[in-house]
C-alpha positions as CSV (number, residue, x, y, z in Angstrom):
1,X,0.0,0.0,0.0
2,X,1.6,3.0,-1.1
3,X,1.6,6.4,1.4
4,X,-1.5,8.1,-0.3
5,X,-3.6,4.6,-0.3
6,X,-2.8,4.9,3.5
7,X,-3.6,8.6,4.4
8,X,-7.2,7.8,2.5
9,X,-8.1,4.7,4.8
10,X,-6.8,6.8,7.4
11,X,-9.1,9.3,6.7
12,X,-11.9,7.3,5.9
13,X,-11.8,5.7,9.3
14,X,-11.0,8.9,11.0
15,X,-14.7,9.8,9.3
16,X,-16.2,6.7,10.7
17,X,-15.1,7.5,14.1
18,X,-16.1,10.5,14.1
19,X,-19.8,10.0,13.3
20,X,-19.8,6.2,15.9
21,X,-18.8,9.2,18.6
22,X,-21.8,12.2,17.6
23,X,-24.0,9.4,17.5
24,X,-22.5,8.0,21.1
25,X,-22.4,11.4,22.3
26,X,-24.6,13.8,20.7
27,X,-24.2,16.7,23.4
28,X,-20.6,16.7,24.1
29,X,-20.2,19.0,27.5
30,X,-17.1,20.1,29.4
31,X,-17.2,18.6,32.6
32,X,-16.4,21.8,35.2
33,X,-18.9,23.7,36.5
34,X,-18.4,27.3,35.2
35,X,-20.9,30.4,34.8
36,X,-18.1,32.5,32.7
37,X,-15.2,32.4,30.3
38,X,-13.0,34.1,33.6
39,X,-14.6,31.0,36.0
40,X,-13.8,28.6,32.8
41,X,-10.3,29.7,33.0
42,X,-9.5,29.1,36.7
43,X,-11.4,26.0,37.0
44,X,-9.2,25.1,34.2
45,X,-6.0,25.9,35.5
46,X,-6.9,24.4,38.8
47,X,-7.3,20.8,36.8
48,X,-4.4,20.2,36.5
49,X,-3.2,17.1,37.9
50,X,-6.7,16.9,39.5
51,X,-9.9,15.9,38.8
52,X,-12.7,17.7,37.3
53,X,-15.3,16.6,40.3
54,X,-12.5,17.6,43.3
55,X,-12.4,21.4,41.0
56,X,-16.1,21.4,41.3
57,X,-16.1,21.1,44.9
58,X,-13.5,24.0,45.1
59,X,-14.7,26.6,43.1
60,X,-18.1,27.2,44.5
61,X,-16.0,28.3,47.8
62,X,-13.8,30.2,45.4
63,X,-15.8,32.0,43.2
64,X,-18.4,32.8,46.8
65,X,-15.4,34.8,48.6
66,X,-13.5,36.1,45.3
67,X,-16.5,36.1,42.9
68,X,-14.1,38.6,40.1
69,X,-10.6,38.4,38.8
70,X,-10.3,42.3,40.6
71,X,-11.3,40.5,43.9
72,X,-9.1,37.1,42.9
73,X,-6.1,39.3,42.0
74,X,-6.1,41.1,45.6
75,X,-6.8,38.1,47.4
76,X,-4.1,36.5,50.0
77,X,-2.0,34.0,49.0
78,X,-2.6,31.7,52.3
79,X,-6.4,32.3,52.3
80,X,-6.4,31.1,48.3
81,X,-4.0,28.0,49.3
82,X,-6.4,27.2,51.9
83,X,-9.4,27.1,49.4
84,X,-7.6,25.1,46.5
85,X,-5.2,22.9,48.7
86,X,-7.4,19.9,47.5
87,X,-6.8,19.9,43.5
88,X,-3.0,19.0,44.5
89,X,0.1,21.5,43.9
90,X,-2.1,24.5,46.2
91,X,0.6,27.0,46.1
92,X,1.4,27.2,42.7
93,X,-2.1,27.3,41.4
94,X,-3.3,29.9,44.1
95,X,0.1,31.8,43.0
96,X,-1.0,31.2,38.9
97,X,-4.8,32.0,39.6
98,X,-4.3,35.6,41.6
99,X,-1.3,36.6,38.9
100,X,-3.6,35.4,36.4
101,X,-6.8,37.4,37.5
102,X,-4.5,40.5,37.7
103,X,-3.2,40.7,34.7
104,X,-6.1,40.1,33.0
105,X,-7.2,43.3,35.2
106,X,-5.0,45.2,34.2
107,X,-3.9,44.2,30.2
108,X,-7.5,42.7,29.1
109,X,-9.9,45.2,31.0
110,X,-10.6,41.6,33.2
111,X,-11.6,39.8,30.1
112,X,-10.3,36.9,29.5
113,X,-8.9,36.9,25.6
114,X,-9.9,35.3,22.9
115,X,-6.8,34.5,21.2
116,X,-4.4,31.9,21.9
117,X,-1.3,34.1,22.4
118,X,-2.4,36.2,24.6
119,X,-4.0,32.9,27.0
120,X,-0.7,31.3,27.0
121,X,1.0,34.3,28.3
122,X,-1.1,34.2,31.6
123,X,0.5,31.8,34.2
124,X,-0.5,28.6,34.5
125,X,-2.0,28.8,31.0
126,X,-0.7,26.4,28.4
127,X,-2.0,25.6,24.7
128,X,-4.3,22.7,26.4
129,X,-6.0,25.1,28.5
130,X,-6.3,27.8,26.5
131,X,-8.0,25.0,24.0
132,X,-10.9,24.0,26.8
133,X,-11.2,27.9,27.1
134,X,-11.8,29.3,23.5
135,X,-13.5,26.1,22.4
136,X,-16.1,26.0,25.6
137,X,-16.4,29.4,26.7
138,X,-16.1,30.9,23.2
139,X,-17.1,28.3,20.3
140,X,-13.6,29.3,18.8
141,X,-11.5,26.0,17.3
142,X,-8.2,26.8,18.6
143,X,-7.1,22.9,18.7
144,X,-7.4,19.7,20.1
145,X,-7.5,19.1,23.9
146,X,-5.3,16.3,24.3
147,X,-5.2,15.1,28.1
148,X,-4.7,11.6,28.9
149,X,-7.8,9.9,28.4
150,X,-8.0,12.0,24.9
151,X,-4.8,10.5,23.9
152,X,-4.8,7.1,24.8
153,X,-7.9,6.6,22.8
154,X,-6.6,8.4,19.9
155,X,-3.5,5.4,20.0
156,X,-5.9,2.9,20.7
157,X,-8.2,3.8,17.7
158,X,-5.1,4.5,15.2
159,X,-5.4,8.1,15.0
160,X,-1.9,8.3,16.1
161,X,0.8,6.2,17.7
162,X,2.2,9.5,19.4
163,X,2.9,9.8,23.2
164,X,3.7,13.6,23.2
165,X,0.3,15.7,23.7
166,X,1.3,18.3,21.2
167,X,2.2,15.6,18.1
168,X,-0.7,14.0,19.0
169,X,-2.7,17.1,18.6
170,X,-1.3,18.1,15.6
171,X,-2.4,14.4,14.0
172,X,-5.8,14.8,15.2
173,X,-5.9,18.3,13.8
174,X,-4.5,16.8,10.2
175,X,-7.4,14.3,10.2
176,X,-10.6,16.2,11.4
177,X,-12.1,19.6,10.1
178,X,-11.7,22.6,12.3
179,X,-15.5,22.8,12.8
180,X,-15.1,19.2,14.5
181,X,-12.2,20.1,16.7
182,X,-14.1,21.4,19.8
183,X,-16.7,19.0,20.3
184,X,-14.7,16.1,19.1
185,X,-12.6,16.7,21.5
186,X,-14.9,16.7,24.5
187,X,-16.2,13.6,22.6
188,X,-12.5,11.9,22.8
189,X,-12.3,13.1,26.7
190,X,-15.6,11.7,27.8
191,X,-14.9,8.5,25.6
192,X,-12.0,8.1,27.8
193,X,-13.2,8.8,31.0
194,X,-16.4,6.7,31.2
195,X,-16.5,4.1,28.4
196,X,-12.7,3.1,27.0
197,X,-11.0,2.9,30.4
């Protein structure tokens, strides 16, 4: 099989997938509980190396006592430890969220942005985060969002045979149209997470 005859049955699998997942799950939701694209963020940042149901226990307390990045940014360190101790790594996330929430104060008029540059200048804001953000709180198809469930079932289905999140991205983004990208992704996460474990 030559390299063409190969890209077209990986495509036209890629396609079957695809549709097997809309029809598995037709309304594709991010898991964190968020009212905003600013709550989004945070809630985002605080996943890391956590768990989308410990977040949601943490950011109702959070979003109660500092309830706008103006109120986040001016907040004490110790008192925001306290709150997000239990997502894991409490000091640098309290640290990433109160920078964050200030400089979106004071460069973004406490907006969060809606370009990828300008998210993955904020602390604790890399291109996986800054993914969830645009594609959830804004409909815009920045990429994939490639965490661990999304990539082990892009190996196990043949989409890739990449380990590195950004490689496996960029195959994913090669074999899906953009206007896929956001859903598809939540549809590879939730895939993950409850049925391909």
């Amino acid at each position: 099989m030559n390299h063409s005859e190969k890209t077209s049955e990986i495509s036209t699998r890629a396609e079957k997938i695809r549709s097997r997942l809309r029809e598995a799950i037709p309304h594709p939701q991010c898991e964190l509980d968020f009212e905003n694209p600013w709550q989004l963020l945070i809630a985002t940042i605080l996943s890391a190396q956590s768990t989308d149901k410990m977040v949601n226990r943490v950011t109702p307390i959070l979003f109660q006592r500092w309830g706008t990045p103006e109120n986040l940014a001016i907040a004490k360190q110790d008192e925001v430890e306290s709150v997000v101790r239990p997502t894991g790594f409490y000091r640098n996330k309290a640290k990433a969220i109160r920078t964050t929430s200030a400089l979106l104060v004071e460069r973004h008029g406490g907006q969060v942005p809606r370009n990828s540059d300008a998210l993955i200048d904020l602390p604790g804001v890399a291109r996986k985060t800054a993914n969830v953000v645009l594609g959830t709180a804004f409909r815009i198809p920045n990429g994939f969002t490639v965490d661990t469930h999304a990539g082990r079932v892009s190996r196990r289905l043949g989409l890739t045979s990449h380990q590195d999140p950004n490689k496996v991205e960029k195959d994913l983004m090669d074999l899906f149209s953009k206007r896929s990208w956001i859903d598809l992704s939540h549809r590879l996460v939730l895939h993950g997470r409850y049925i391909c474990l």
